[in-house]
N, C-alpha and C positions, 0 to 999 in steps of 0.2 A: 520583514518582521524579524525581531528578535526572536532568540531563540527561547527566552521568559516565557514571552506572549503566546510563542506558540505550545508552552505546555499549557500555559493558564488556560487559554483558547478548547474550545471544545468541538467535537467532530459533528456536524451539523451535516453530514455527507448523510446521501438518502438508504445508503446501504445499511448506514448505525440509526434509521430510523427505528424510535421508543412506538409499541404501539399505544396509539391513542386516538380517539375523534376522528376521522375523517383519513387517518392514515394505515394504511394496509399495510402488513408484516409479519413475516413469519417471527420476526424478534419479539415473543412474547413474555419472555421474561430476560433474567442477569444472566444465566447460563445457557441461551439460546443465544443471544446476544454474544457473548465472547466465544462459544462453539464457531459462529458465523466469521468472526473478525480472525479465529487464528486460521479456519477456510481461507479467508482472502490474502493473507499475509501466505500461507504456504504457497498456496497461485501463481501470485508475485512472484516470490521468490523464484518458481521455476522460471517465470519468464526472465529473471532480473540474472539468473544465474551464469548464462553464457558471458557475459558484462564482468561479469565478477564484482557484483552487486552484492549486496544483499538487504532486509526490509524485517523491521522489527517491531513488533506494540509497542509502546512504552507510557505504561500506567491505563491503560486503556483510555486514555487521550492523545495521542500523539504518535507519530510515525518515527523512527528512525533507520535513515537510510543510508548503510557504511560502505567503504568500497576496501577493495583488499588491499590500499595502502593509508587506510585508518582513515581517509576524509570523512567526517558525515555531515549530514543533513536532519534537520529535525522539520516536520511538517502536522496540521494537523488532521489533514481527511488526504484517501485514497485520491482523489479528486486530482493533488499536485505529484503523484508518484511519478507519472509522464516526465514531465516538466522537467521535473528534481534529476531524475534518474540520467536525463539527455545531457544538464548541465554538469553532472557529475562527470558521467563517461566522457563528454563532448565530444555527442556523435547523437545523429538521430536517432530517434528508439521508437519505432513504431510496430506496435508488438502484434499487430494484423498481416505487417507484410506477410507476405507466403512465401518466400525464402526463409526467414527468420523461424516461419511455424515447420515447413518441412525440415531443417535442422532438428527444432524441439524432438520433432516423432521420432529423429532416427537416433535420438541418443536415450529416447523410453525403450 
């Protein structure tokens, strides 16, 4: 995907679920909603931070994902962060391992 299409494209990810009909979510309004999305973005980010990553909204449709030698990535749901982030670093990123999360705590 371009990177057009992926701003045009909209986050259809069940975390930016609108409520409505048969859909459960605390996202009940505009400001419950981006409260939610800049939570997940700073998350990220701690996880993305050891990488020397980082992960940004942009327009509240779209992901972007730089690295500290300017590459980025544009995507549009949390969904491809994994993905992106593995291709970026070019290295696994599995942000469960328990190596990976025993680091995290020791640098809180």
């Amino acid at each position: 995907m371009c990177s057009l299409c992926g701003v045009l494209g909209c986050d259809d990810h069940w975390t930016s679920a609108v409520a409505r009909p048969g859909v459960y979510t605390r996202n009940t309004d505009r400001l419950n909603r981006r409260r939610e999305a800049a939570n997940r973005v700073k998350l990220a980010n701690a996880l993305l931070e050891p990488r020397r990553l980082k992960l940004a909204e942009w327009q509240g449709t779209s992901y972007v994902l730089s690295s500290a030698t300017g590459h980025t990535r544009i995507f549009e749901s949390l969904a491809h962060l994994w993905p992106e982030a593995e291709a970026m670093s070019g290295r696994d990123f599995d942000p469960l391992d328990p190596d990976f999360l025993d680091r995290l705590r020791k640098r809180t």
